[in-house]
N, C-alpha and C positions, 0 to 999 in steps of 0.2 A: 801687376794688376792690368795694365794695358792690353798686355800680351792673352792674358784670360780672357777679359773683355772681344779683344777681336778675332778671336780662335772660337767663339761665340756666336759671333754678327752681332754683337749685344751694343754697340758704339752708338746706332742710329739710336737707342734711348737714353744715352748717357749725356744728353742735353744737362747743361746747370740746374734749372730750374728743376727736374725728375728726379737729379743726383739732391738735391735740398731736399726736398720730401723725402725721399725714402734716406736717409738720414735723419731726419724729424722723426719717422716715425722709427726705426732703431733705436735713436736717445728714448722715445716714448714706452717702448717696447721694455727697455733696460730699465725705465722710472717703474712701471708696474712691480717689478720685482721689488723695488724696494718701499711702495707706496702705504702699503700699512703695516712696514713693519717700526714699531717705536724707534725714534732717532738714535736712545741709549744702547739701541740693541743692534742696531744695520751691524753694524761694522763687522762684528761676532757673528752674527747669524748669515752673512754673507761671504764668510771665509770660509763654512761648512758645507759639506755638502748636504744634497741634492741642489742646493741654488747657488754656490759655487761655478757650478758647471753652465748655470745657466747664465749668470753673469757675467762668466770668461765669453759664453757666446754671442752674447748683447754686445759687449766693448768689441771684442773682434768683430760684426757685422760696423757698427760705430766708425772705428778704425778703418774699414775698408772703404765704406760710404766716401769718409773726407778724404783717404788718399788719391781715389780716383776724380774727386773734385779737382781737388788739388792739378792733377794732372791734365784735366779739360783745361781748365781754367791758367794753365801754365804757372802756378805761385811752387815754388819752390818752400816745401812744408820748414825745412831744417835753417834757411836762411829766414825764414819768416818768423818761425819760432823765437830764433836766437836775436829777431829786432824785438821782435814783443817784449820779453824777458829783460829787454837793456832798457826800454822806453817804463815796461812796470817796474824796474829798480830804481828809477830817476822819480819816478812818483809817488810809488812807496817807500820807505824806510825802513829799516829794523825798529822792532819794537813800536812799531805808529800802528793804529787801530785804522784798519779802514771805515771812513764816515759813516760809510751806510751802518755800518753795526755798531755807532754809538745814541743811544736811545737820550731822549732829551729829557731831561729832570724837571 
């Protein structure tokens, strides 16, 4: 990604803040497609094509947005990931409901 970027002269806009927004708007980009489509239905109707295709290319833009974050920003995606994942397994449990989705009686 780096090496795209500066094979480019594309770096002088890959400031964080540029790299957050258009990342914002990719995730936003990828939400349209699924925006009305009924919640029972995403998943089915998202594995088919014609929006299959287009969804593969929303997550890959997505994808690329944060790696090259990643990369300004010097975090190391795979070491970061794998603290996330150890810090959410100490907080969540198997089989524990997270709070937010238990509705109050």
């Amino acid at each position: 990604m780096r090496r795209f970027t500066e094979e480019r002269d594309w770096a002088k806009y890959h400031d964080p803040k540029s790299l957050i927004m258009a990342l914002v708007s990719e995730v936003g980009e990828l939400a349209e497609l699924f925006q009305w489509l009924p919640a029972e239905a995403a998943l089915e109707t998202a594995r088919e094509e014609p929006l299959h295709r287009r969804v593969e290319e929303e997550i890959s833009d997505v994808l690329l947005y944060l790696i090259r974050l990643a990369d300004v920003l010097d975090v190391d995606l795979a070491e970061a990931a794998a603290r996330k994942m150890q810090s959410s397994a100490a907080k969540h449990q198997p089989g524990q409901q997270p709070t937010r989705f238990i509705l109050p009686e």
